[in-house]
RONUVEX-742170 format. One line per field, with one value per residue: y, x negated, z of N, C-alpha, C in turn. Coordinates in steps of 0.05 Angstrom, whole numbers, plus 5000, padded with zeros to 4 digits. Layout:
<atoms>
n.py = c(Y:...)
n.px = c(X:...)
n.pz = c(Z:...)
ca.py = c(Y:...)
ca.px = c(X:...)
ca.pz = c(Z:...)
c.py = c(Y:...)
c.px = c(X:...)
c.pz = c(Z:...)
</atoms>
This chain:
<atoms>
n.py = c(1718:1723:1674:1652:1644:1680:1729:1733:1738:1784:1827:1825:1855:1894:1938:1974:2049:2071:2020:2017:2056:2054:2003:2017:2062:2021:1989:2032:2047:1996:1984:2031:2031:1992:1939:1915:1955:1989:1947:1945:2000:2004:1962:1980:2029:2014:1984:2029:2056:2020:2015:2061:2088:2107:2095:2061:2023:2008:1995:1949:1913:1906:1877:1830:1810:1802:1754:1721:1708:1693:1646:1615:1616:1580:1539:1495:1461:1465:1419:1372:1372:1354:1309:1272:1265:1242:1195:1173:1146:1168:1172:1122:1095:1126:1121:1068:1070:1096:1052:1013:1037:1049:0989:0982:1017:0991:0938)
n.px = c(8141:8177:8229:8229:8283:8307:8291:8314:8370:8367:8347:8397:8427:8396:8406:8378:8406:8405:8424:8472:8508:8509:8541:8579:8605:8611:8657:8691:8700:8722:8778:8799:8786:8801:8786:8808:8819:8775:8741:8773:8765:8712:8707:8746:8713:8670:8678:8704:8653:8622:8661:8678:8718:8788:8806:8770:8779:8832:8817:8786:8823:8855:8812:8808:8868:8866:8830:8847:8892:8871:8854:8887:8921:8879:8863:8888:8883:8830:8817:8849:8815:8764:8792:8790:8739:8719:8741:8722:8675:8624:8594:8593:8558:8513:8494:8478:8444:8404:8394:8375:8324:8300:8295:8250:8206:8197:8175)
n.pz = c(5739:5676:5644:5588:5566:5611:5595:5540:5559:5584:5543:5509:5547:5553:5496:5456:5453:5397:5368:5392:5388:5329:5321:5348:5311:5266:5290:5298:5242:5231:5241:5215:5162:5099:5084:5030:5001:4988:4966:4919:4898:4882:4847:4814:4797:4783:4737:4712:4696:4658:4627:4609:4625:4614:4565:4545:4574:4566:4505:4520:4530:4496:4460:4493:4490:4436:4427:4451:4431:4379:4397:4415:4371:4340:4371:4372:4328:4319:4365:4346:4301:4327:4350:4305:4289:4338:4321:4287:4293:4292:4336:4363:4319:4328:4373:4365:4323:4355:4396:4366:4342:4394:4412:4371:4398:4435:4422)
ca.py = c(1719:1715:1651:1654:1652:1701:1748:1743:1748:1822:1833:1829:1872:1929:1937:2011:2074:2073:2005:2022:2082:2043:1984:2032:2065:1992:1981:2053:2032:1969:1995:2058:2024:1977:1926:1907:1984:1986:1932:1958:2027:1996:1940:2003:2047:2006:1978:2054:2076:2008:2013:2091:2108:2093:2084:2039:1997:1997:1974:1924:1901:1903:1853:1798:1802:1792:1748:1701:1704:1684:1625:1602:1595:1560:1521:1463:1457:1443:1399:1360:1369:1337:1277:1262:1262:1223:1168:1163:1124:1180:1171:1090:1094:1147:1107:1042:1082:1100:1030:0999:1057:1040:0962:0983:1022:0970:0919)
ca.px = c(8142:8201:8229:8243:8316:8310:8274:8339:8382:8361:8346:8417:8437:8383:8404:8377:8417:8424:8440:8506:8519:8515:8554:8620:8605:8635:8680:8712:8708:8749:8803:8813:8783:8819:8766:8811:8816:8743:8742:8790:8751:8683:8718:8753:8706:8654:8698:8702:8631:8620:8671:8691:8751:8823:8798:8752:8791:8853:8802:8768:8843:8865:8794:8812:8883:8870:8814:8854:8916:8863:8844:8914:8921:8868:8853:8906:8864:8803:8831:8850:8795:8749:8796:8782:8708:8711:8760:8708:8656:8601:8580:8580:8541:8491:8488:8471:8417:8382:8383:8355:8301:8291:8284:8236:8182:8194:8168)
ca.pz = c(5710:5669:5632:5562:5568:5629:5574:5522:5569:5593:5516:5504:5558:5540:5463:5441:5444:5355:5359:5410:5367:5302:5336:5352:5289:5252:5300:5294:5217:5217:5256:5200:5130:5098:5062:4998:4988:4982:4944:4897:4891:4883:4823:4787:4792:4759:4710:4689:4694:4642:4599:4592:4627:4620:4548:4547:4582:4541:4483:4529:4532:4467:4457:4509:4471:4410:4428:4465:4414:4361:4415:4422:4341:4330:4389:4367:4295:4327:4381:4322:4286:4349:4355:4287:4302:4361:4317:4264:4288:4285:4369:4365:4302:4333:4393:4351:4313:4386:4408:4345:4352:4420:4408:4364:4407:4458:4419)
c.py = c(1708:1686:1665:1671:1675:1729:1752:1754:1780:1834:1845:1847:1906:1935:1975:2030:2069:2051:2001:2031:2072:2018:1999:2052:2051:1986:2008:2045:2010:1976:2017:2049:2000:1964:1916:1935:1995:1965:1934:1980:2024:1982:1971:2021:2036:1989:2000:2064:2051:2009:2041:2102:2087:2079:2067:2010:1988:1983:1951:1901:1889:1877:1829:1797:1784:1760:1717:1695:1691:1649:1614:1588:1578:1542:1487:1458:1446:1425:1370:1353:1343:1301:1256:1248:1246:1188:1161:1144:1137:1173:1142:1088:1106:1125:1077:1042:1084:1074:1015:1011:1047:1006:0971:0989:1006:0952:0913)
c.px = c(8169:8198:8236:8281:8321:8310:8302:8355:8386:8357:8382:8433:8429:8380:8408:8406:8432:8434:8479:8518:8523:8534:8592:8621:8621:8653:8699:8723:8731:8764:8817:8819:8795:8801:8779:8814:8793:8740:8747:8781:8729:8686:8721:8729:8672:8662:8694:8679:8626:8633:8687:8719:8774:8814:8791:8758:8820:8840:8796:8792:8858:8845:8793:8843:8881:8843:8827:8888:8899:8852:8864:8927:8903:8858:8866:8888:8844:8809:8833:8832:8764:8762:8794:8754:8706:8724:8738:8687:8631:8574:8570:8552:8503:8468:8467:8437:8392:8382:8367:8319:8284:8270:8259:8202:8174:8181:8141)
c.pz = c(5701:5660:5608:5556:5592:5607:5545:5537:5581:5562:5511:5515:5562:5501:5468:5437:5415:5363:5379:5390:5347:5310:5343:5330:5271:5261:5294:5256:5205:5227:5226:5168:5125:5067:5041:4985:4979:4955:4915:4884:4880:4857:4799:4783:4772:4739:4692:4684:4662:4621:4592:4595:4625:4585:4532:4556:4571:4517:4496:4534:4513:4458:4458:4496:4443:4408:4440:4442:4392:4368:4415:4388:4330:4346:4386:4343:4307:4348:4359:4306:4309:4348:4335:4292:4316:4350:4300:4267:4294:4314:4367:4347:4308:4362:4387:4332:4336:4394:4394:4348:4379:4426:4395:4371:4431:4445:4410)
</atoms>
Protein backbone atom coordinates (compact mmCIF):
# COMPACT_ATOMS: atom_id res chain seq x y z
CA UNK A 1 0.00 0.00 0.00
CA UNK A 2 0.96 3.38 -0.91
CA UNK A 3 1.86 6.28 1.60
CA UNK A 4 0.19 9.42 1.32
CA UNK A 5 3.03 11.30 0.00
CA UNK A 6 3.90 8.20 -2.25
CA UNK A 7 0.17 8.87 -3.63
CA UNK A 8 1.00 12.85 -4.55
CA UNK A 9 3.95 12.17 -5.70
CA UNK A 10 2.73 9.83 -8.77
CA UNK A 11 -0.36 12.34 -8.84
CA UNK A 12 1.89 14.92 -9.98
CA UNK A 13 3.59 12.92 -12.47
CA UNK A 14 0.18 11.49 -14.01
CA UNK A 15 -1.55 15.00 -14.67
CA UNK A 16 -4.38 14.35 -17.55
CA UNK A 17 -3.88 14.72 -21.22
CA UNK A 18 -6.29 18.44 -21.17
CA UNK A 19 -4.53 19.48 -18.31
CA UNK A 20 -0.83 19.14 -20.46
CA UNK A 21 -2.65 20.62 -23.40
CA UNK A 22 -4.14 23.50 -21.40
CA UNK A 23 -0.75 23.86 -19.48
CA UNK A 24 1.34 24.63 -23.00
CA UNK A 25 -1.62 26.35 -24.12
CA UNK A 26 -0.51 29.44 -21.26
CA UNK A 27 2.75 28.93 -21.67
CA UNK A 28 2.56 29.34 -25.61
CA UNK A 29 0.39 32.51 -24.44
CA UNK A 30 2.92 34.37 -22.29
CA UNK A 31 5.64 34.11 -24.61
CA UNK A 32 3.29 35.91 -27.58
CA UNK A 33 0.59 38.17 -25.34
CA UNK A 34 1.68 40.96 -23.79
CA UNK A 35 -0.51 41.43 -20.38
CA UNK A 36 -0.52 45.43 -20.26
CA UNK A 37 -1.90 45.15 -23.88
CA UNK A 38 -4.76 43.27 -22.59
CA UNK A 39 -5.08 45.31 -20.00
CA UNK A 40 -5.20 48.32 -22.05
CA UNK A 41 -7.91 46.70 -24.50
CA UNK A 42 -10.11 45.37 -21.76
CA UNK A 43 -9.81 49.33 -19.72
CA UNK A 44 -10.64 51.12 -23.25
CA UNK A 45 -12.88 49.09 -24.39
CA UNK A 46 -15.11 49.34 -21.42
CA UNK A 47 -14.56 52.86 -20.89
CA UNK A 48 -16.27 52.97 -24.44
CA UNK A 49 -19.05 50.55 -24.13
CA UNK A 50 -19.93 52.96 -20.66
CA UNK A 51 -19.51 56.06 -21.81
CA UNK A 52 -20.23 56.09 -25.77
CA UNK A 53 -17.27 56.28 -27.80
CA UNK A 54 -14.62 58.80 -28.44
CA UNK A 55 -17.59 61.01 -27.41
CA UNK A 56 -18.56 60.19 -24.48
CA UNK A 57 -15.43 60.38 -23.34
CA UNK A 58 -14.39 63.78 -24.43
CA UNK A 59 -17.69 64.84 -22.32
CA UNK A 60 -16.70 62.55 -19.43
CA UNK A 61 -13.50 64.84 -19.80
CA UNK A 62 -14.76 68.03 -20.21
CA UNK A 63 -16.81 66.91 -16.53
CA UNK A 64 -13.69 65.94 -14.42
CA UNK A 65 -12.35 69.43 -15.91
CA UNK A 66 -14.52 71.56 -15.05
CA UNK A 67 -15.27 69.73 -12.00
CA UNK A 68 -11.96 69.91 -10.67
CA UNK A 69 -11.32 73.69 -11.89
CA UNK A 70 -14.52 74.45 -9.87
CA UNK A 71 -12.63 72.36 -6.86
CA UNK A 72 -9.54 74.35 -7.16
CA UNK A 73 -11.65 77.85 -6.83
CA UNK A 74 -13.31 77.10 -4.21
CA UNK A 75 -11.46 74.75 -2.21
CA UNK A 76 -9.28 77.74 -0.51
CA UNK A 77 -12.88 79.45 0.73
CA UNK A 78 -13.92 76.57 2.46
CA UNK A 79 -10.52 75.69 3.88
CA UNK A 80 -10.99 79.00 5.41
CA UNK A 81 -14.22 78.74 6.11
CA UNK A 82 -13.49 75.26 8.37
CA UNK A 83 -10.64 76.97 10.21
CA UNK A 84 -12.97 79.42 11.32
CA UNK A 85 -15.18 76.72 12.65
CA UNK A 86 -12.65 74.87 14.35
CA UNK A 87 -11.34 78.60 16.03
CA UNK A 88 -14.77 79.23 17.32
CA UNK A 89 -15.29 77.24 20.04
CA UNK A 90 -18.28 75.16 18.53
CA UNK A 91 -16.31 71.33 19.19
CA UNK A 92 -15.13 72.33 22.94
CA UNK A 93 -18.57 73.68 23.64
CA UNK A 94 -20.26 70.46 22.06
CA UNK A 95 -17.86 68.39 23.88
CA UNK A 96 -18.76 70.25 27.29
CA UNK A 97 -22.54 69.79 26.50
CA UNK A 98 -21.82 65.71 26.20
CA UNK A 99 -19.99 65.59 29.42
CA UNK A 100 -22.43 67.60 31.46
CA UNK A 101 -25.12 65.18 29.84
CA UNK A 102 -23.13 62.36 30.67
CA UNK A 103 -22.47 63.47 34.45
CA UNK A 104 -25.89 63.58 34.43
CA UNK A 105 -27.18 59.96 33.62
CA UNK A 106 -24.35 58.82 35.67
CA UNK A 107 -25.65 60.14 38.60
Amino acid sequence: MKTFKQFMEQQKNDVPDIIKNLQGIAQNASKTINPKDVKNKVVNTVFDKLTGGSQGREKMMNKIQTATDKMGKEMPGKFKEFEKFLGSGTIEKGFEKLGSQLKKTTK
